[in-house]
N, C-alpha and C positions, 0 to 999 in steps of 0.2 A: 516426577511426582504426579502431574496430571495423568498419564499414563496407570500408574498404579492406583490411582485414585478411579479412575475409570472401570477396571478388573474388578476392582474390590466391589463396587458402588452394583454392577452388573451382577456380581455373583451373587448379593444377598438382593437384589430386585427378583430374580428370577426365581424365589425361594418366596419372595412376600408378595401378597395383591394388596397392596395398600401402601400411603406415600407419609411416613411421619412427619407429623408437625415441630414435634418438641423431641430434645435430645434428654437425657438423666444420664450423669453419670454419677456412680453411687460408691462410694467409698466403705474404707472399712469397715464390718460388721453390718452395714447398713445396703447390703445386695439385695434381702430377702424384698423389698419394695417390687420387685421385679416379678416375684413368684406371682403379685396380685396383678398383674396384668393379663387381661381377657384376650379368648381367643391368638394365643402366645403363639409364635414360632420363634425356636430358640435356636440361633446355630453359633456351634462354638468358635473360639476366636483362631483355633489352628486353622480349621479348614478355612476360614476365609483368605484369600488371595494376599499376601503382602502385612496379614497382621499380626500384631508380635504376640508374644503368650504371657498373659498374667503368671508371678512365680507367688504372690505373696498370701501370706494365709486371712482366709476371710475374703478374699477374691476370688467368684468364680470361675470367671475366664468366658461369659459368653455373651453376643449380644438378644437381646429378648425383645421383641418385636410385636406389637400389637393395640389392646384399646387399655386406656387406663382414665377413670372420672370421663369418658365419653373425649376423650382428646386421643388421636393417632400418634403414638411413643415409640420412639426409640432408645430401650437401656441397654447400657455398658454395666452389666452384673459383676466390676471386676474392672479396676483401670489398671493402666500403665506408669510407671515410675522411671523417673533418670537414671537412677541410682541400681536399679537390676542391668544396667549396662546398656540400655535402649539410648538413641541419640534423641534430642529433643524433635526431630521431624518422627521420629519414628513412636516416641507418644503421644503427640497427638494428631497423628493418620487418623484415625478413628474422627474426631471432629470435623477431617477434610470430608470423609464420605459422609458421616450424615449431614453434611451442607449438599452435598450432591445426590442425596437422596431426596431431597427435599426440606431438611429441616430448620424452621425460622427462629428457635429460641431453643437456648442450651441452658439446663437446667445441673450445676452440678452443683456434687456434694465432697464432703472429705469428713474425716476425723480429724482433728488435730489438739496442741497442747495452745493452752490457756493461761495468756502475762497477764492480760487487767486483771489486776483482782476482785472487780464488779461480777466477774464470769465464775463459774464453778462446772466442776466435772458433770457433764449430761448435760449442759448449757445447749442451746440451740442459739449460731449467729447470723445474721446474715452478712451478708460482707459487701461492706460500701468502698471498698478501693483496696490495694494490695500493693507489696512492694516485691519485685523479684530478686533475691539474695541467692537465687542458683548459680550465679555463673557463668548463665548461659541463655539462649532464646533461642525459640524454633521457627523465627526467622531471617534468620544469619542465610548468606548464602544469597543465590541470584533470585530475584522475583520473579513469580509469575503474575503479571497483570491481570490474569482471568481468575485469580485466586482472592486479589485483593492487594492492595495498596503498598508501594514501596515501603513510608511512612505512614502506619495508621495509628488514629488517635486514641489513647490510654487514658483520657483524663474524665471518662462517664463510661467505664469499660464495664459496668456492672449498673443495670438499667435500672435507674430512680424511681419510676412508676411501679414495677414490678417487687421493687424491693418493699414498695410503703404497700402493694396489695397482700405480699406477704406477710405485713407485720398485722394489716387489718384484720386477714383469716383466721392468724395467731392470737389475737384479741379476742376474737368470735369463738373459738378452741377452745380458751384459756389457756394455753401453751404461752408461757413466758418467753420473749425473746429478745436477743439484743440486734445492736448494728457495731462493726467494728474495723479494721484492716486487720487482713492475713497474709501475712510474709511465706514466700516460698523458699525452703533451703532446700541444698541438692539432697541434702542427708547417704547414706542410711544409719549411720550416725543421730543420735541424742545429743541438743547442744549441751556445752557446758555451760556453769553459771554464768561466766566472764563477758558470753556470747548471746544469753540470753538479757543480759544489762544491757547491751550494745542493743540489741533491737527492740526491746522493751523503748528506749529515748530515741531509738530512731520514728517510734510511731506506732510499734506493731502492737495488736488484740491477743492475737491467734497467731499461731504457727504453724507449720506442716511439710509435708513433701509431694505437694502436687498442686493441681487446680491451677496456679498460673498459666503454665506453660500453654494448658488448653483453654485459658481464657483469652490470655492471647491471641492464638490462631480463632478461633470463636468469633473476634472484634475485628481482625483481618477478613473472615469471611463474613462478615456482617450481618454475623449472630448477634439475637437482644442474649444477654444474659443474665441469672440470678443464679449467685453462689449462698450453698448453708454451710455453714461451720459446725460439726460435732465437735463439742470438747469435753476430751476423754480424760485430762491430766491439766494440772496445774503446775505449767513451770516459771513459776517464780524463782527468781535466782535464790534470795533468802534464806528459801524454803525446801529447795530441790530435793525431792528422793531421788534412788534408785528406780530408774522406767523398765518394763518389758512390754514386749507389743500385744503380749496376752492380755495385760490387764488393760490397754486399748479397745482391743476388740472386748473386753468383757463391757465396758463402758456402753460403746458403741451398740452393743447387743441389748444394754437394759432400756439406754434412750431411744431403741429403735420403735418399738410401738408410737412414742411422741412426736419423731420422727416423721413416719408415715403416715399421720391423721396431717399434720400441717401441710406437707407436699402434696395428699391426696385433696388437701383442701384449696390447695393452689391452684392446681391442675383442673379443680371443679371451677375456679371464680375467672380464671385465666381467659381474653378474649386476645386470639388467633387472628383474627379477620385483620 
């Protein structure tokens, strides 16, 4: 791991003159955030050494690199999923190099589907704790000590300070926002109703197929972090339709301008030092 982490971190140094501060990783529908970043250099995720390839639609597939609200950024235009067959170390590799790049706070995003019924489609959440229902962690397996901690702690994995600045920006915006937990399944699979009762009273806001896995490694490597929640679908067990991931991403595509005045406005009020 160190090793490839090494390759990786070296190929795209030698590509950029600048050391990112802040990580974004941006979920479905919700890439274009990246296009507004100044002075860009974009290299896609094949060519980099060791990194796996986005398959899903509404993922670009490349990292984008450079100045965004005057902060030095590094976006992932496009994550990785468990469920396209990658192992959990292998989605969130990407997290291990921008720590090794230099970067102090992880900024991610996802789309996902929406239990509170306080929440509604195009909802904007942030997320104050999460529960992992994948299955699985991508830290199984031997430790590395220069990585980060055999046992590292989960119980403020998603930074309090940062969360209540982003609800101020949001205030300042007028962009409505909530706070809630986001449960990660492996998916790629839509739950059923049965399954969305069961995590509904386990605790859960929001839903999805991704963002733990990388929050975790993120808090191993002793990343601050702030997660948003898109919510594109109301799965109420109740109430359930029929889902498709187009009408995901259509979601995602309409909340995206609301989207990107709050994060550009985080990334404006954010101190780094």
């Amino acid at each position: 791991m160190r090793k490839k982490i090494f390759e990786a971190s070296s190929f795209i140094q030698s590509r950029i003159n600048t050391t990112p501060e802040i990580g974004l990783i941006l979920g479905s529908g919700l890439g274009s955030l990246a296009n507004e970043i100044e002075e860009a250099v974009r290299i896609p995720y094949e060519i980099i050494p060791h990194f796996p390839v986005s398959t899903v639609e509404g993922h670009e597939g490349q990292l984008v690199i450079g100045t965004l609200e005057g902060k030095k950024v590094i976006a992932m235009q496009g994550r990785f999923h468990y469920y396209e067959g990658y192992s959990m170390q292998e989605v969130t590799f990407p997290v291990r190099v921008m720590k090794e790049l230099g970067v102090k706070m992880l900024l991610v995003t996802n789309a996902c589907g929406g239990m509170n019924p306080e929440l509604y489609p195009g909802a904007l959440m942030f997320i104050e704790d999460h529960i992992n229902f994948t299955g699985d962690n991508p830290l199984i397996g031997p430790n590395d000590d220069t990585l980060g901690p055999r046992f590292p702690d989960m119980s403020t994995a998603y930074d309090k300070a940062l969360i209540a600045l982003g609800q101020k920006v949001g205030e300042k915006l007028g962009i409505d926002t909530k706070k809630g937990v986001y449960v990660a399944i492996s998916g790629p699979n839509y739950m059923s109703a049965a399954e969305l009762k069961m995590l509904r009273k386990f605790g859960a806001d929001t839903l999805g197929m991704s963002t733990v896995p990388e929050v975790i490694v993120a808090r191993h490597a002793g990343l601050k972090v702030l997660g948003i929640s898109c919510v594109t679908d109301m799965a109420i067990a109740d109430t359930l339709e029929p889902l498709e991931h187009e009408r995901v991403v259509e979601i995602a595509n309409q909340t995206r301008p609301k989207f990107i005045r709050l994060v550009k406005g985080i990334l404006q009020e954010v101190n780094m030092e």
